[in-house]
N, C-alpha and C positions, 0 to 999 in steps of 0.2 A: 859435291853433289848435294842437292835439297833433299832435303828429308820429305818422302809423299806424307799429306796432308788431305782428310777427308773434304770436300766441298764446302763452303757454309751456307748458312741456311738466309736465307733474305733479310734483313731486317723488315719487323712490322712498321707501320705509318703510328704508334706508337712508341717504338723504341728511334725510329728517325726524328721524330717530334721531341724526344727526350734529348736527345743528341744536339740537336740545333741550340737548344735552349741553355744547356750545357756550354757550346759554343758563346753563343750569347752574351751570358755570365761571365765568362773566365775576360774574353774581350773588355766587355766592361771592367770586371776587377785589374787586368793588366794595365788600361788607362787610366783607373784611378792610382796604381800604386806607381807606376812609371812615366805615367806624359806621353806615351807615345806606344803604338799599338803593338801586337805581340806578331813574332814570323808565323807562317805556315808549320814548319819545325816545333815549334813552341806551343803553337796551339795541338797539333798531330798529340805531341807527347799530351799535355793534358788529358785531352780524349782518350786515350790511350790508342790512337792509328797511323801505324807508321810510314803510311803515304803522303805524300804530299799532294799527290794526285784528288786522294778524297779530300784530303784537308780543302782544297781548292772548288772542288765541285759542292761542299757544304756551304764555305763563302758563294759561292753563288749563286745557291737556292736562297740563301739566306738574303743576297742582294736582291733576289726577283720576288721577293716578299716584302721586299720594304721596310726591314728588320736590321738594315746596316745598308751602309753606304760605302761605295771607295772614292775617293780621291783619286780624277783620271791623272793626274799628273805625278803626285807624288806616292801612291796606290795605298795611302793610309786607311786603316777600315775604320767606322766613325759608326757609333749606334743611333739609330735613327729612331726605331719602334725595338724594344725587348718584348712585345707580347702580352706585354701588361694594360688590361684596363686604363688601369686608372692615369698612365701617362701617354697613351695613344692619342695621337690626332686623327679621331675618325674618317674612313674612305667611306661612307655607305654605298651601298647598293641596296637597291629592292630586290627582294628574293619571291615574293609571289602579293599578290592585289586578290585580295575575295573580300566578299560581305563588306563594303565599306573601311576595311581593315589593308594597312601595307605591312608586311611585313619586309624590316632592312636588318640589315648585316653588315659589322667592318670588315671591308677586305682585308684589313691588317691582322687583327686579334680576334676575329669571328666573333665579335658579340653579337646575337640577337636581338634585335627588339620588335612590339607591333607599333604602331599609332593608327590613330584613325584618323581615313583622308575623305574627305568631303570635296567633289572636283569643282572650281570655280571659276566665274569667268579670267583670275588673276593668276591660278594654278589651276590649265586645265589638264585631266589625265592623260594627253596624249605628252608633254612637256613630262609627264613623271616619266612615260614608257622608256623614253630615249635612251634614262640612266639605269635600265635593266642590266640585269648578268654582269657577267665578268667577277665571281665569285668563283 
């Protein structure tokens, strides 16, 4: 029989963020030192969680981020974005239009930036609105 154990407490959208990245990393370092990606098992114990269940449900946030990739056929995980500036292939989106000013966003690694859009007959601002949202 289990031994009762108190409830746990949610993790924050900080310690999840922590966790992924964690995830991330060790993937990455398991392909650089083996050739070839690490089990659900293997990554569980790194993390320190003994599901495979979550283990599974973190690869797949982590797929619906665009932060890793599987292989449908052979189900290798493959890094795509770690979250890093500086090796991201930016997604922008516009996040909001005022004062001659756009403000975009990567949907990969959330960087911000503004530029300023001047609408013309080449780029008019109905052709920006299109690629609004999805942030």
């Amino acid at each position: 029989m289990r031994q009762w154990q108190p409830p746990r407490t949610p993790l924050t959208y900080e310690e999840i963020r922590e966790r992924d990245d964690k995830v991330v990393r060790y993937i990455n370092w398991y392909w650089e030192k083996y050739g070839f990606p690490p089990s659900y098992a293997s990554i569980g114990k790194a993390i320190e969680v003994s599901s495979k269940s979550t283990v599974h449900a973190i690869i797949s946030r982590l797929e619906r981020q665009r932060r890793i990739a599987r292989d449908p056929l052979t189900r290798q995980i493959k890094i795509v974005n770690n979250g890093d500036r500086r090796t991201c292939i930016h997604d922008w989106r516009v996040r909001k239009i005022e004062n001659g000013f756009i403000q975009i966003v990567c949907a990969d690694c959330e960087f911000v930036t503004e530029v300023e859009y001047a609408p013309t007959p080449e780029t008019p601002l109905k052709d920006l609105l299109k690629y609004m949202g999805g942030v």
